[in-house]
Each structure stands twice: as C-alpha cells, then as structure tokens.
LOBASE-704663 format. One line per 3 residues: their letters; for each residue x, y, z of C-alpha. Coordinates in steps of 0.001 Angstrom, whole numbers, m for minus. Example, Ala and Ser with C-alpha at 12.3 -4.5 7.8 and 13.67 -1.06 7.14 Angstrom:
2
as) 12300,m4500,7800  13670,m1060,7140
% end
This chain:
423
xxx) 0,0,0  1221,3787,m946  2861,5350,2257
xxx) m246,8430,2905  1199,11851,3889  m542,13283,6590
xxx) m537,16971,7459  m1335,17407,11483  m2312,19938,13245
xxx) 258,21374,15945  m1216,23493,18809  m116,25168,21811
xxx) 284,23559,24673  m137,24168,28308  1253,27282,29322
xxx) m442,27591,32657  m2116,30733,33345  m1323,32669,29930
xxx) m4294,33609,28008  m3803,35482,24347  m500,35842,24693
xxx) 858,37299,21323  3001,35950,19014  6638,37980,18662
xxx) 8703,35333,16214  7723,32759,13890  10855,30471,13511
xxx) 9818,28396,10760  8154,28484,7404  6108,26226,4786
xxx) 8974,23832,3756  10972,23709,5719  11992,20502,7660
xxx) 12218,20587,11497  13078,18042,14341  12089,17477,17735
xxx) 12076,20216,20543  13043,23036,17518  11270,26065,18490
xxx) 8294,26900,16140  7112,30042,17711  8128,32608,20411
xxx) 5438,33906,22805  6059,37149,25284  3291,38011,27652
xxx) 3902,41105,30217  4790,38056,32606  7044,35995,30586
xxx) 8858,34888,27421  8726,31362,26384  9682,29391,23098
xxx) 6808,26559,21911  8709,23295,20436  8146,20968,17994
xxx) 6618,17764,19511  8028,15632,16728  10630,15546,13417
xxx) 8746,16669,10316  8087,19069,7382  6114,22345,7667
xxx) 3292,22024,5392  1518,25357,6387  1739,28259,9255
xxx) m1530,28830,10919  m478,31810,12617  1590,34885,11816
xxx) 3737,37607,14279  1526,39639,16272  m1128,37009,16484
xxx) m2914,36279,20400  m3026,32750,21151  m3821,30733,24109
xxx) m3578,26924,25068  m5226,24637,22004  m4598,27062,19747
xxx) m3389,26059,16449  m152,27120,15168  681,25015,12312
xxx) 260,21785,10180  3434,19161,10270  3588,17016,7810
xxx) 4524,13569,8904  4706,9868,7302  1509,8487,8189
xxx) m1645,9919,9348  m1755,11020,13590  m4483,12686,15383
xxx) m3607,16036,16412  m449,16822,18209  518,18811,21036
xxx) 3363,20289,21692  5584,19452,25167  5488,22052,27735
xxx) 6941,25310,26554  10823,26686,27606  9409,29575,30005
xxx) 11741,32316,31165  9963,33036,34858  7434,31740,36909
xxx) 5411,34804,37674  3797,34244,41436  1087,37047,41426
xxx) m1757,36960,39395  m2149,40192,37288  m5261,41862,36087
xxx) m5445,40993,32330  m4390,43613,30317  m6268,45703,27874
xxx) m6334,45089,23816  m3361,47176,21873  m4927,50365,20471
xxx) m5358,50005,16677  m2350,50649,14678  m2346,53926,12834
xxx) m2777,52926,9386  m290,53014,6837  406,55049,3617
xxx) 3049,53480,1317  5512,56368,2683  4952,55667,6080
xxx) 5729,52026,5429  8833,53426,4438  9324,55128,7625
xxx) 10904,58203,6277  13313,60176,9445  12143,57268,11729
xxx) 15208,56420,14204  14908,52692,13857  17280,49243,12918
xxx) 16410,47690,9742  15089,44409,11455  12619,46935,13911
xxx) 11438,48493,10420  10358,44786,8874  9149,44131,12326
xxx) 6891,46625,11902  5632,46386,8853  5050,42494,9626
xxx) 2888,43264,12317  1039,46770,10646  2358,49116,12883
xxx) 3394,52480,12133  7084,53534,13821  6307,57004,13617
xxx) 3444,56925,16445  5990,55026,19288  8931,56711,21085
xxx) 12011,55119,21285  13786,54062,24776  17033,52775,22972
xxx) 20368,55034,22803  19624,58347,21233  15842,57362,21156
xxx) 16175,54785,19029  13193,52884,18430  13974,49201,19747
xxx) 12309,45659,19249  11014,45760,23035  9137,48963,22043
xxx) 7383,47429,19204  6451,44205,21392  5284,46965,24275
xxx) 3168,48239,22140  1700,44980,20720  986,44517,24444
xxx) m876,47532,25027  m1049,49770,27412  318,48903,31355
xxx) m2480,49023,34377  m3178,52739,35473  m240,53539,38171
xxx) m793,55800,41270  m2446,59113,41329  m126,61494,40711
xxx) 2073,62825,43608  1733,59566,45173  3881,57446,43157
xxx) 7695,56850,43494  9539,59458,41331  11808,57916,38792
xxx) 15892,58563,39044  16758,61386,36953  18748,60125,33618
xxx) 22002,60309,33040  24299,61014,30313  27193,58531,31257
xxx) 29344,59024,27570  29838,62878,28934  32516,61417,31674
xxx) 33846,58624,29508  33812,55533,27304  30446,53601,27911
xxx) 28912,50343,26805  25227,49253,26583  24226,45687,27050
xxx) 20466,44561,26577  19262,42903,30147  19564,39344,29576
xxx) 15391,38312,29469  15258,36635,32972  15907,39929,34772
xxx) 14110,41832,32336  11129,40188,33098  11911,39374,36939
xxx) 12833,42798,37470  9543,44667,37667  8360,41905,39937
xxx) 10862,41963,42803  10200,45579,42620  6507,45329,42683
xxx) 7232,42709,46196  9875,45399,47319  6783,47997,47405
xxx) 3974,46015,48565  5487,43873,51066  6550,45581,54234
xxx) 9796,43657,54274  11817,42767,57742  15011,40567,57958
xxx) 15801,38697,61283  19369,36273,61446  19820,33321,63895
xxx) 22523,30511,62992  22490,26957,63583  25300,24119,65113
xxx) 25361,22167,62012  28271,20165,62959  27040,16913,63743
xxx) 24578,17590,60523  27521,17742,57962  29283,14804,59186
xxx) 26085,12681,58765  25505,14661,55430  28803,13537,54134
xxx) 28139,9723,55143  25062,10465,52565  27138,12049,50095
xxx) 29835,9705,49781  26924,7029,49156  25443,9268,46568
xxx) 28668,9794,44594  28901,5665,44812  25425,4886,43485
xxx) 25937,2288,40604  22837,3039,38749  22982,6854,38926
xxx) 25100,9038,41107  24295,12113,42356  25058,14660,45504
xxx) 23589,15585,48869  23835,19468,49663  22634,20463,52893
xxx) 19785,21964,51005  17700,18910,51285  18049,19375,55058
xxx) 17151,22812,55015  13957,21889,52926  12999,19528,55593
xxx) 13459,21688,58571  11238,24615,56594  8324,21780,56380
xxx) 8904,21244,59893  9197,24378,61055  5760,25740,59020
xxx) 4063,23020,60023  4650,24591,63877  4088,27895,62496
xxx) 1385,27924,59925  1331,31580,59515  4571,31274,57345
xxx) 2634,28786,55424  m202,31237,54422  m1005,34148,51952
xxx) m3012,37269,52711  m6344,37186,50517  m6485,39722,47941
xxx) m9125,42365,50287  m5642,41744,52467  m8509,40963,55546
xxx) m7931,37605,56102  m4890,34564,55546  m5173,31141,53295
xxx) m3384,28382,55546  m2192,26217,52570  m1929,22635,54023
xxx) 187,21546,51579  4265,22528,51691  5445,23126,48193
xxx) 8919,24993,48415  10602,27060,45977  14123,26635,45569
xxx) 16083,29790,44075  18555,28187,41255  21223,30979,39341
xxx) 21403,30428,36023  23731,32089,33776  20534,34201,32539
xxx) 19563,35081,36488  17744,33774,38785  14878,30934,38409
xxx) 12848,29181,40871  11849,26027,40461  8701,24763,42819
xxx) 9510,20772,44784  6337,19977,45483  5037,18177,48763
xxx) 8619,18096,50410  6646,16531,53772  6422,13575,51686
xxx) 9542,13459,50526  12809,11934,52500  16200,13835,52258
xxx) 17774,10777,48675  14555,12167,46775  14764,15515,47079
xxx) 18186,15686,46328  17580,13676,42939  14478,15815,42542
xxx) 16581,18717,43105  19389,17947,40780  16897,17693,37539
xxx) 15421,20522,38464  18368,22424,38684  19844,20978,35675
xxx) 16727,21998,33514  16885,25689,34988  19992,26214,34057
xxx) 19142,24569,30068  15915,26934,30096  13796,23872,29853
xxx) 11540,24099,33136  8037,24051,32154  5230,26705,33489
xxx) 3346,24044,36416  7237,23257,37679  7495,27184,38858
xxx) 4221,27683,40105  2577,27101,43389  4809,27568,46101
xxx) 4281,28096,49548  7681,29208,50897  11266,29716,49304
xxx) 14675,28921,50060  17284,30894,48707  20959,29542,49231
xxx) 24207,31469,48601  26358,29010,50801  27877,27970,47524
xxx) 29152,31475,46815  29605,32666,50116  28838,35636,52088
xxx) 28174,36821,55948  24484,37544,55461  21978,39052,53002
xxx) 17606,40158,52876  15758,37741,50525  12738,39450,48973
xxx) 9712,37569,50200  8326,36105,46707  4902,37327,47084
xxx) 2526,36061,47510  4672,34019,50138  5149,35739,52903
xxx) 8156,34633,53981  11523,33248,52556  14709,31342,53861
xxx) 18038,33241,53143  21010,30728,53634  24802,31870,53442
xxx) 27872,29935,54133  28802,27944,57063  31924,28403,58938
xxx) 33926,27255,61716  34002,29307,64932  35349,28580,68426
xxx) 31821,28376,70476  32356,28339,74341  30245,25183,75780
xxx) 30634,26426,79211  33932,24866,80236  35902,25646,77037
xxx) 36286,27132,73683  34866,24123,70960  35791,24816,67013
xxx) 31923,24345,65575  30646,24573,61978  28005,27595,62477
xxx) 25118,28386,59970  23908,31862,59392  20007,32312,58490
xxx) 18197,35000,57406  14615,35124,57637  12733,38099,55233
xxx) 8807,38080,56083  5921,40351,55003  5020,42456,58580
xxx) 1445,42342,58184  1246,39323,58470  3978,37975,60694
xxx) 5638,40062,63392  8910,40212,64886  8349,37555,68187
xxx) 6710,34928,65819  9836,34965,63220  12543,34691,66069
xxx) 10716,31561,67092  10631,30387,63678  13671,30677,62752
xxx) 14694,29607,66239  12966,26289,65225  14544,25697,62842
xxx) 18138,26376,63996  17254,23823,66837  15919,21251,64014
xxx) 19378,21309,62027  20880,21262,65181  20040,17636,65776
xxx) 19394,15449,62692  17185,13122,64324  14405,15646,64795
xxx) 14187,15715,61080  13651,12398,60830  10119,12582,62833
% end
C-alpha cells in the first residue's frame, strides 16, 4: 500500500495561566523541515517569554499563525507534515523564562495601529534598525506613532512588542507614586557600553520591585550548630557519589527543605497568603517549596512539590533535575508555580548575610549563606563548631517580629540535631 502523507495539526500547549499571549517570532516556514524540541514560535506576555517546540521531526506544510497574532492553550499554530496519518499533536510544555507568582489583572487590547500610507511604510526620518522596520511592517504598525527608549531614542524591538501589548495598568495618582531617578548622560565622563538585560531579569525585574513595594519587608538572622549535621551529610554524600545506577550529591539543602516543612508546620502563619481584600490569611496545608537556582541568565525558581512527603535521597535527585533543567531553560510553566515558601541559598558562593525578597505572595523566605567554623564556648571551654547563618525576610502584616525569632529559632534547633528531622 502507498505510504499516505498526513498533514497534522500542531497546537499550543499548556502554558499555565497565559491567556492570548501574542506571538513575537515565527521560527519556521512552509517547507521547511524541522526536528524534535526546535522552536516553532516565540510567545512574550507582560509576565514571561517562552519558546513553543516541535513535539516531533517533520516538514512544515503550512503556518496557521503569523507575528503579532494572540493565542492561548489549544490554539493552532501550524500543520506538520509527517509519514503516516496522527491525530492532532501537542506540543511538550513550553521553555518559560519566569514563573510569575502574582496573578495580574489581564491587560487591555493594543490600540489600533495607525494605518499606513506606502511612505509611512517606508518610515521616512524614523530612528529605527532595519530588522525593527520589517518588524513593523510584519505586524502593521506604524514607527512614527511610538517613542524610542534605545540610545539616542532609538526605536527598539522591546518597544514594538510593548506596544503589541498595550497599554500597562493605570499607576498611582499622581504625587503619590515613586519618582523615577533622573537620567544620566554617562558618555559625557567617559567611554560607555550598553548591554540589553539578559530576558530573565528583564522580566523578573519589575516583579521583585513590585514585592519590594507592597510587602513591608523585615530581615531577622539566627545561625544553627550544624556540625554533627555535615558529618552525617557527608556519610550520605559519599553514598550518593557511589550509586551504581545513577550518582548524584547531597547538599545540605535537602536538610534545610525539611526543617522549613517542619518548622511551618509549627508555624502555619509562614505557610499562608493574605487574601487579595488583604482581611484575612489562606493556611495552605500543603508545603510546596521554591528553591532559588542561578542560572547564567539570572535567577529561576523552580517549585519541589510536597517536600513533607519526601525523605532527604529524593529531594536531592528531585533537586538535581530541576536544577539541571533551569539552568538549560527547559523548566516548564506548572514546575514554577505554586509555592508556599522559598529557600534561597548562597552558601555555595559565600557571604556573611543578606535580605531575601519575600516572593509574594509568600510571605516569607529562607536566606542561607555559608557555614563556617568558629570557636563556640560550651561552658567549660572554647569548641571549634561549623556555624550556619540564616536569614529570615517576612511580610510584617502578616507575621511580626516575636513569631519569626521563634521560627527561625525552630529551625536552627531542628538542624541542630538530625534526628528531629527524621520525625
């Protein structure tokens, strides 16, 4: 029998909470041969950036969609033309740039394009790079309407997209809000070099300043006697590193993940989340932490879900993939969303002591640094002792300064004895 070509529909798959996000880049067109995980299509909400994949090898038989198009989970983006006939296919999880923890209001439709005349697609005295021009004209809108934020007001690629968005929620009255810092011309006092923000902290970046603002933020420090923990932790790390089938490490992170479970289970406040009329708390009763992993892009946070059920061998394997797929861009939305508290360790950097931003809508977040020996005095003499410094941030309204020394008390006095963590 003949071998049928069949042409399948690809659509978009789940990209958790993102509705009509538009399209900024179409990476393939009809003809053109593709393979497995190639990116077909870039999406950029005004919460994240993320690339949709191929699910399978195959030949583009037509596009579906074009740049500036909305689309939202199910969508359609284009038929793959494949050996044999397949139902429909759906893509694997998007690559996501940042989990975004607060809900927004959804924004507003762009306002219409001013139309174009065949000079203005031209876009005569129009301070703009070839590629933003064709970018443009691609998507219908006219240059000469937007102002440019790039050097010399150049008009840029992220103003075109910020306009495709449309317009940002209404700020403050005016008087109330934060003045902005005066610009600067730096080239006046010498050489100078711009560099684009690499897209993690682009994005992140108006979110830890939104949790700066909202959150009335206080820091308190306590450190722990982890010596007898980081003998026992390298009996479980030498193990690890011997494992036949599939080596891996134990930090003291999975410890620290297991204290925090223990510790909010005493103290549920640091478990909860203020409702949105900020008049009453959600006690979550489930303990889904958010571990703080640097990339080379910045900083991602990957959500380990029910860590009470969890001992300390699978969370470090759990905590090893997810790392690894932060750091290739390959977490999907659902694996950054939902947590209930996060940890944020520099001990592998170093340090004396920082403030973690509480990732609302936490309300309160771990801040770990690196352990060293000190001489303690036991009452009859000086003992060398491995000491951990931790840093506590929480949100004020909801959690005040008694209740957090107790907490993070608690949990000194769990990592302090290793058995306690095994109840």
């Amino acid at each position: 029998m003949p071998r049928v070509e069949a042409s399948n529909e690809i659509l978009v798959p789940d990209i958790g909470d993102f509705k009509d996000v538009p399209i900024i880049e179409v990476h393939v067109s009809p003809g053109e041969a593709v393979k497995t995980d190639d990116p077909l299509i870039t999406l950029e909400s005004d919460k994240a950036t993320m690339d949709v994949p191929a699910p399978r090898d195959g030949t583009v038989d037509r596009l579906l969609v074009k740049v500036g198009d909305k689309v939202s989970e199910g969508s359609p983006i284009l038929r793959l033309k494949a050996g044999t006939a397949e139902p429909p296919v759906t893509p694997p999880p998007p690559v996501i740039a940042l989990q975004e923890p607060v809900p927004q209001p959804r924004q507003q439709p762009p306002p219409a394009a001013a139309p174009m005349t065949a000079g203005g697609a031209d876009f005569a005295g129009v301070h703009a790079s070839p590629a933003v021009r064709r970018l443009a004209r691609e998507l219908g809108i006219d240059l000469a309407g937007l102002t440019g934020t790039g050097e010399k007001g150049r008009i840029t690629k992220e103003d075109v997209k910020a306009f495709l968005r449309g317009p940002v929620a209404p700020g403050p009255p005016a008087g109330t809000g934060i003045p902005e810092i005066p610009p600067v011309d730096f080239a006046k006092f010498g050489p100078v070099e711009t560099r684009p923000l690499a897209r993690i902290r682009r994005i992140s970046g108006p979110f830890l300043h939104r949790a700066w603002l909202n959150v009335p933020h206080v820091t308190h420090g306590d450190e722990a006697d982890v010596t007898g923990l980081e003998e026992y932790r390298k009996e479980l790390d030498a193990d690890a590193k011997a494992d036949k089938k599939k080596p891996y490490r134990v930090s003291l992170l999975p410890f620290l993940m297991k204290a925090s479970v223990s510790a909010l289970k005493m103290f549920p406040d640091f478990n909860s989340s203020l409702t949105p009329e900020k008049d009453a708390l959600v006690y979550k009763k489930y303990y889904h932490l958010g571990i703080a992993v640097d990339t080379p892009e910045g900083l991602v946070v990957p959500v380990i879900r029910d860590v009470d059920r969890k001992g300390v061998v699978e969370l470090s394997r759990e905590l090893a993939e997810a790392s690894a797929k932060a750091r290739e861009g390959k977490l999907a939305p659902a694996e950054m969303q939902g947590g209930t508290f996060t940890i944020s360790s520099l001990g592998g950097i170093g340090g004396i002591d920082f403030t973690p931003i509480v990732n609302a809508p936490e309300v309160a977040i771990l801040g770990v640094v690196r352990s060293k020996m000190v001489p303690v005095w036991d009452g009859e003499s000086f003992r060398p002792r491995l000491m951990l410094p931790l840093y506590v941030s929480y949100d004020h309204r909801v959690i005040d300064g008694a209740l957090a020394a107790r907490f993070a008390r608690q949990l000194c006095t769990l990592l302090e004895d290793v058995r306690r963590l095994m109840l």
